[in-house]
C-alpha positions as CSV (number, residue, x, y, z in Angstrom):
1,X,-36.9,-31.7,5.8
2,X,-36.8,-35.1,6.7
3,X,-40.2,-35.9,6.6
4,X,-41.7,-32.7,8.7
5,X,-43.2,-29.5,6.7
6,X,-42.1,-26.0,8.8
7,X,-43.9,-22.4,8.0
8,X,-41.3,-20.4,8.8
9,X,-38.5,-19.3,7.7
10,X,-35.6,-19.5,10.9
11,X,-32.8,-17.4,12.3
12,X,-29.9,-19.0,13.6
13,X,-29.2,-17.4,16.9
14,X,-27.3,-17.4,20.2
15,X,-28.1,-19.4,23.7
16,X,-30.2,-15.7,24.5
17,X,-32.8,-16.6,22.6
18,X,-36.3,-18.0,23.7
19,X,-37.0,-21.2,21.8
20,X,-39.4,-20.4,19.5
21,X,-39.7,-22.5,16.2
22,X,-38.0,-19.9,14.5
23,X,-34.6,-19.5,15.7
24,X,-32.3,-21.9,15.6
25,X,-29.4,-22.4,18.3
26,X,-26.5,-24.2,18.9
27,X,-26.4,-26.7,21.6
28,X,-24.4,-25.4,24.3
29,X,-22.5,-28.5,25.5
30,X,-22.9,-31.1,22.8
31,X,-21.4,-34.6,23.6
32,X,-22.1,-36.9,20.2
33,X,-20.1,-36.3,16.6
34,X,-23.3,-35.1,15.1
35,X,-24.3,-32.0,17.9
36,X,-20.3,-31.1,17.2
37,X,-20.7,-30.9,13.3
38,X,-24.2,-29.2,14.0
39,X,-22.3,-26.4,16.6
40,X,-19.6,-25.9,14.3
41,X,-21.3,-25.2,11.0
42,X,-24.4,-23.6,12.9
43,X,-21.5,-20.6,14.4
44,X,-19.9,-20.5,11.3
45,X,-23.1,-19.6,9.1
46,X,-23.9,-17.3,11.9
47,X,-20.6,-15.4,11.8
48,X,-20.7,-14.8,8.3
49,X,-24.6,-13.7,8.6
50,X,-23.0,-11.3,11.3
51,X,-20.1,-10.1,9.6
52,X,-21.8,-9.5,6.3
53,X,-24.8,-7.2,8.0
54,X,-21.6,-5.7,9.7
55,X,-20.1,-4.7,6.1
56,X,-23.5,-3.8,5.1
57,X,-24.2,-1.1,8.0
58,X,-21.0,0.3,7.5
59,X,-21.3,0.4,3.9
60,X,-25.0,1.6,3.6
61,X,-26.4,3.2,7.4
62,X,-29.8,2.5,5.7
63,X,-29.5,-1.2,6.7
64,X,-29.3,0.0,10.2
65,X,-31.8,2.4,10.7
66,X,-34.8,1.7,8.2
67,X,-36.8,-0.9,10.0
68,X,-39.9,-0.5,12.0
69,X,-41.9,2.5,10.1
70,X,-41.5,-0.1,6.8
71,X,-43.4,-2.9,5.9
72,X,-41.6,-6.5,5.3
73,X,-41.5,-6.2,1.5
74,X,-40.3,-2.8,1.3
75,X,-37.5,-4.3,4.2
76,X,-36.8,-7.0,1.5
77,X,-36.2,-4.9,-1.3
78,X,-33.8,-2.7,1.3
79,X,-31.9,-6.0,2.0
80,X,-32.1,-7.1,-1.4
81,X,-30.7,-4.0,-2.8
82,X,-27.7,-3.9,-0.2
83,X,-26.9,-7.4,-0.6
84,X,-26.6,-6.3,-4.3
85,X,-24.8,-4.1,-4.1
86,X,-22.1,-5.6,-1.7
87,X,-22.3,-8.7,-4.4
88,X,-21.0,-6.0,-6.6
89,X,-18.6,-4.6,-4.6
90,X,-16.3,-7.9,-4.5
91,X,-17.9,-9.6,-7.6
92,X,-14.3,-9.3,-9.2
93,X,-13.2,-11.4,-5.9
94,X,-15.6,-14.2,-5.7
95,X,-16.8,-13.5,-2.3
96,X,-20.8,-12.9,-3.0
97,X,-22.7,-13.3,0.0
98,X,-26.1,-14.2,-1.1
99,X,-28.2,-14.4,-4.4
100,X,-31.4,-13.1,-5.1
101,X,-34.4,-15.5,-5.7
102,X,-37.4,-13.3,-7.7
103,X,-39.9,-16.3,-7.0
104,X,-39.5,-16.1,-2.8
105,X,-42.7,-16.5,-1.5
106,X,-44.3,-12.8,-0.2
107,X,-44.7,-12.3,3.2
108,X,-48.4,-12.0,4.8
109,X,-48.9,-9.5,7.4
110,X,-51.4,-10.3,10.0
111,X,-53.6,-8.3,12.3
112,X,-52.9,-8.4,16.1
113,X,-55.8,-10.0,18.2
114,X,-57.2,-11.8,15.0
115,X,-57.4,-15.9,15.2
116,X,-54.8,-16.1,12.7
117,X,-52.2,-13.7,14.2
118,X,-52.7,-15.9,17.9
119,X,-52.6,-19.2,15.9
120,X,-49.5,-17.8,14.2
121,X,-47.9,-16.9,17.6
122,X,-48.5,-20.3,19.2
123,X,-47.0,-22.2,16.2
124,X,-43.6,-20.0,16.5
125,X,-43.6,-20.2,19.9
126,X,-43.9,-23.9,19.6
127,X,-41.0,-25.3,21.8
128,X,-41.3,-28.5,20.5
129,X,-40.8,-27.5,16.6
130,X,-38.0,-25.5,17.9
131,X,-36.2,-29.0,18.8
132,X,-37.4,-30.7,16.1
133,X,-36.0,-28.3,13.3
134,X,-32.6,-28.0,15.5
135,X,-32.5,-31.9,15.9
136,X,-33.6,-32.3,11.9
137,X,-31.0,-29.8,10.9
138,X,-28.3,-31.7,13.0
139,X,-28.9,-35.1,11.3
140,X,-29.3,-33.3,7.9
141,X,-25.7,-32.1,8.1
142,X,-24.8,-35.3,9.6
143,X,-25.7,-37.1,6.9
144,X,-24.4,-35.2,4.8
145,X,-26.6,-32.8,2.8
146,X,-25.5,-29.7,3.5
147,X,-23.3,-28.9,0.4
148,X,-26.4,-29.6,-2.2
């Protein structure tokens, strides 16, 4: 995005959150048009992430309580499967909340203590890629590209 690769995937979060290179937060007082548009579509994508895991615990109390003993692609396939299945739910209303992608990249587990689980730690941890993806994102939207 705009010229810089990221690794990760990113969560968009609240002000609680450390900032690592994988969550994304809103600015907390923003002054220019652009950190306004990037506040207001950044909590409204985060209330509907919120709201639709809300549905989906209520719905299906696997959501809620199947995730440490499982590995991530098992967790996928849980997620997928509830998404799914809430898709079918209101199908007849238009109101799907996500569509499943078969090619998503798998995720790679790595083992603590090893060079590539600390280099993997540092990158997220990265403060500085945190406010570049936050900043990127902001002029992305800005200029426009958020409804591709």
């Amino acid at each position: 995005m705009n010229g810089n690769e990221y690794k990760f995937g990113y969560y968009l979060t609240d002000v609680i959150y450390p900032p690592y290179s994988t969550f994304v937060k809103a600015l907390r007082y923003p002054v220019e048009e652009r950190d306004k548009l990037f506040k207001r579509r950044e909590q409204g994508a985060r209330k509907d992430v919120e709201r639709a895991f809300g549905v989906l615990k209520m719905k299906w109390h696997i959501v809620e309580h199947a995730r440490r003993p499982l590995d991530l692609e098992t967790l996928r396939y849980i997620m997928y499967a509830c998404i799914i299945m809430h898709n079918m739910v209101v199908e007849d209303k238009g109101r799907n909340i996500a569509h499943y992608i078969q090619t998503e990249p798998r995720h790679v587990q790595f083992q603590s203590g090893t060079t590539k689980y600390l280099h993997r730690v540092v990158n997220i941890q990265d403060t500085n890629k945190h406010r570049q993806l936050r900043e990127g994102l902001a002029d992305y939207i800005f200029d426009g590209n958020d409804n591709e």
